[in-house]
N, C-alpha and C positions, 0 to 999 in steps of 0.2 A: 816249060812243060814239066822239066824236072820235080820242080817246086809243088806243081799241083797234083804230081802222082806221091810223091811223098806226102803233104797234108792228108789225099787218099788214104795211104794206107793207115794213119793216125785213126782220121776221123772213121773210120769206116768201122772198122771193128766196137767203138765204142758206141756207137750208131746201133751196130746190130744186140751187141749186149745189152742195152739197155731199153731199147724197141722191144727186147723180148719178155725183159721180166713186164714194162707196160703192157704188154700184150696178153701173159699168160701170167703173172703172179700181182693181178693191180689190187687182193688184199694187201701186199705186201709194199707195195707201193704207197696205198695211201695211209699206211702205219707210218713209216717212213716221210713222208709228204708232211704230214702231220704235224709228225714232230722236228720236222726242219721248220716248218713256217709257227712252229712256239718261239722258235729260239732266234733273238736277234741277232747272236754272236755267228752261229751258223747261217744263217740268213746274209750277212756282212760279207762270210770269209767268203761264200758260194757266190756272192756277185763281184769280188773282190779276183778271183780266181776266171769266171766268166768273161771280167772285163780282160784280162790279162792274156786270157787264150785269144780271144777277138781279136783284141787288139795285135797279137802274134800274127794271126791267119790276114788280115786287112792291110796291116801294113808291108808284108811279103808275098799277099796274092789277091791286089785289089784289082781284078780281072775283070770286064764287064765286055764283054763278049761273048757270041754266040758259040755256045759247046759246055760239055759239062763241066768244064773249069771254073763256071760263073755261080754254081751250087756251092762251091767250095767258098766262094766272096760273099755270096750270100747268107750262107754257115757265119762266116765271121762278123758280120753286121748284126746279124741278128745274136749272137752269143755276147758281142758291145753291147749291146741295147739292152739285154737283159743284164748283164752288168751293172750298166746304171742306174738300170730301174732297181734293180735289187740292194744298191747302195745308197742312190740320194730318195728314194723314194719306196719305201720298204712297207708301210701300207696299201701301196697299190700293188705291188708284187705281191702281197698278200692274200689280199683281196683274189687276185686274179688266180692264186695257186688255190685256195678254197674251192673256188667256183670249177677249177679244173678237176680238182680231187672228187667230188660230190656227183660226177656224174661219170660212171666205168663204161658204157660205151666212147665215152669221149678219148679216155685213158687207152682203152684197145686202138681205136684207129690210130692215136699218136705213134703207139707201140706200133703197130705193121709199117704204118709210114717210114718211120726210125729202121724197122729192119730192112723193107725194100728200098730206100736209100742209103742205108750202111753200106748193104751187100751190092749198090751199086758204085757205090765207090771202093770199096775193096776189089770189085771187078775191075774198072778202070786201073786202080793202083798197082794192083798185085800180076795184072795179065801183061802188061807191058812190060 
């Protein structure tokens, strides 16, 4: 349990900061957006970085049980994955970031998601 209230309070905070600029600054986001998905070298370090946190979170809390410890396993699977899509497969990471950026209701929901599950693991983290 140690382990998954500590990943908490990591994950959480950055969860909620970035929930928020998606949420209420997605001009700014998809300037940003943008001009990450020109760049292949950025594109690289960001799935290179992704894979590495993942792979951090997966192999120290691959939890697949019932409670919110399994968000935290889930978080790291899916920041793997986008890892690798962003390294061995970088047009479809592409592609797919396009298609995200181009439509700002899609961008706000992400955004509130990202904070209502920040601020729920910062709850778990932080309250215990």
């Amino acid at each position: 349990m140690q382990t998954s209230l500590f990943i908490a309070k990591l994950i959480g905070p950055i969860l909620v900061v970035a929930g928020l600029t998606g949420a209420l600054n997605t001009q700014l986001l998809r300037e940003v957006g943008r001009e990450f998905l020109a760049s292949p070298a950025l594109l690289f370090i960001a799935g290179f970085m992704a894979l590495l946190g993942g792979l951090a979170v997966v192999n120290t809390h691959n939890i697949w049980v019932a409670g919110w410890p399994v968000i935290i396993t889930f978080i790291g699977w899916v920041a793997l994955i986008a890892g690798v899509l962003r390294i061995g497969f970088p047009a479809i990471a592409r592609s797919m970031g396009k298609t995200m950026l181009a439509k700002e209701s899609l961008l706000q929901a992400i955004g509130v998601v990202q904070v209502l599950l920040g601020a729920f693991l910062m709850y778990k983290g932080y309250s215990s």
